[in-house]
C-alpha positions as CSV (number, residue, x, y, z in Angstrom):
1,X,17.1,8.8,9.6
2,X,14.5,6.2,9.6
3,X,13.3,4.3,12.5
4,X,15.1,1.1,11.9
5,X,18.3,2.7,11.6
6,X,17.7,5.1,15.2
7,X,16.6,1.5,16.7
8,X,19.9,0.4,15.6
9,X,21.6,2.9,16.8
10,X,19.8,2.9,20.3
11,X,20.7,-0.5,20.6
12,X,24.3,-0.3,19.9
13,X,24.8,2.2,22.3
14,X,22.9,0.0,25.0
15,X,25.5,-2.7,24.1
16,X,28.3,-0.8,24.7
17,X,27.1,1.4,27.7
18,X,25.9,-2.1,29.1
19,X,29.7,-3.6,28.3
20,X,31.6,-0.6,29.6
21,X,29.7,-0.9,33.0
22,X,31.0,-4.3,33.4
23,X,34.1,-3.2,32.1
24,X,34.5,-0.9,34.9
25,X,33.5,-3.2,37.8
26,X,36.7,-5.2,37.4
27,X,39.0,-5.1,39.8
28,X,42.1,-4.6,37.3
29,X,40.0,-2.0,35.3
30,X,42.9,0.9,34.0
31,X,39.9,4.0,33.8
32,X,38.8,4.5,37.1
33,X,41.0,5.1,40.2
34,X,38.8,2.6,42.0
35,X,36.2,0.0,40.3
36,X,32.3,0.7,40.3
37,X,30.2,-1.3,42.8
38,X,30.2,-4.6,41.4
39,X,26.4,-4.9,43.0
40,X,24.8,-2.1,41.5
41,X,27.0,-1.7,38.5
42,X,26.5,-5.3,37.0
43,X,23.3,-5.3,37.2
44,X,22.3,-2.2,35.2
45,X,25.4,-3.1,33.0
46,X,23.4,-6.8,32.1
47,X,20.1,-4.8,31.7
48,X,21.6,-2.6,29.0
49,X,23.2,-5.3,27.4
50,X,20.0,-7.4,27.4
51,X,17.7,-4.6,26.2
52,X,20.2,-3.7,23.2
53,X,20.2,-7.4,22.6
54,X,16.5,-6.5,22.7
55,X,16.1,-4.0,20.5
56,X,18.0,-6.1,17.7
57,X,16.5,-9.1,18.4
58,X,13.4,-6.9,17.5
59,X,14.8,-5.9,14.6
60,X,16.7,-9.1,13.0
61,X,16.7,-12.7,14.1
62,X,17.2,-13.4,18.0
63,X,20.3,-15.2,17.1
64,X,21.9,-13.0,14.7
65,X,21.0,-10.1,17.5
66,X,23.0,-12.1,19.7
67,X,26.1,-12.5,17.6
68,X,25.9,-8.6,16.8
69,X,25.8,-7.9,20.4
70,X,28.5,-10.1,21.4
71,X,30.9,-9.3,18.6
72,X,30.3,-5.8,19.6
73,X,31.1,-6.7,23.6
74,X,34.4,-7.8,22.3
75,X,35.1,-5.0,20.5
76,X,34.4,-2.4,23.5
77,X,36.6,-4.9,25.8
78,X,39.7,-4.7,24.0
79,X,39.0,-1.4,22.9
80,X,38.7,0.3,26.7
81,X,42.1,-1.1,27.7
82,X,43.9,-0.2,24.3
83,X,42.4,3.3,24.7
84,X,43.3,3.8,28.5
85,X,46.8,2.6,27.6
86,X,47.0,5.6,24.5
87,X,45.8,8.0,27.0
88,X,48.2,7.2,29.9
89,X,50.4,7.2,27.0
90,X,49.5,11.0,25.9
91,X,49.3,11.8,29.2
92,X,53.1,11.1,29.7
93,X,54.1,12.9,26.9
94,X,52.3,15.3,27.8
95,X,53.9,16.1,31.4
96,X,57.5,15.2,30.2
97,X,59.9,18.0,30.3
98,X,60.8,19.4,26.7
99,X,64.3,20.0,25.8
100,X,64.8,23.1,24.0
101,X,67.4,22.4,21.5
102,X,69.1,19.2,20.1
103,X,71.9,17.5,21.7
C-alpha cells in the first residue's frame, strides 16, 4: 500500500469516527442506552471530522476534500440507524421462541 492510499484511508476513518461521535450525542440516537456527553463528545467528534477533512484536503483540492467528506457523513448517518434497526431486528429473531414443527 502506498502512502497516498494509507492517507486515504486514515482519513476516511477520521470522517466516520468523527461522524459516528456526533451520531451518538443525539438525544434520539438507537445504539446507546443513553447518548454520549454532548460537551465532550462533539467536540472530538468535529476534530476528527476536520482532520480527515484534513488529510484529504492534503491530498486533493480543499473543496473536493470537502464534498468527499460530507458525502461520506451522509453515508455513516443513514447507515448507523439502518444498521441499529437490522440488529434490533436480529436480535428479536433471535430471542423468539421456535416452534418445533409446522402447524
Amino acid at each position: 500500500m502506498n502512502e497516498s492510499a494509507a492517507v486515504v484511508l486514515l482519513a476516511t476513518a477520521l470522517v466516520a469516527a468523527g461522524t459516528a461521535s456526533l451520531y451518538l450525542t443525539a438525544p434520539r440516537q438507537q445504539w446507546l442506552g443513553r447518548p454520549l456527553s454532548s460537551r465532550h463528545w462533539r467536540g472530538i467528534g468535529a476534530l476528527l471530522w476536520l482532520a480527515g477533512w484534513w488529510l484529504w484536503g492534503d491530498q486533493t483540492r480543499p473543496v473536493t476534500a470537502l464534498f468527499v467528506a460530507l458525502m461520506l457523513s451522509m453515508l455513516v448517518l443513514v447507515a448507523m440507524p439502518l444498521l441499529a434497526v437490522l440488529r434490533e431486528a436480529h436480535q428479536a429473531r433471535q430471542s423468539a421462541p421456535r416452534s418445533g414443527g409446522h402447524s
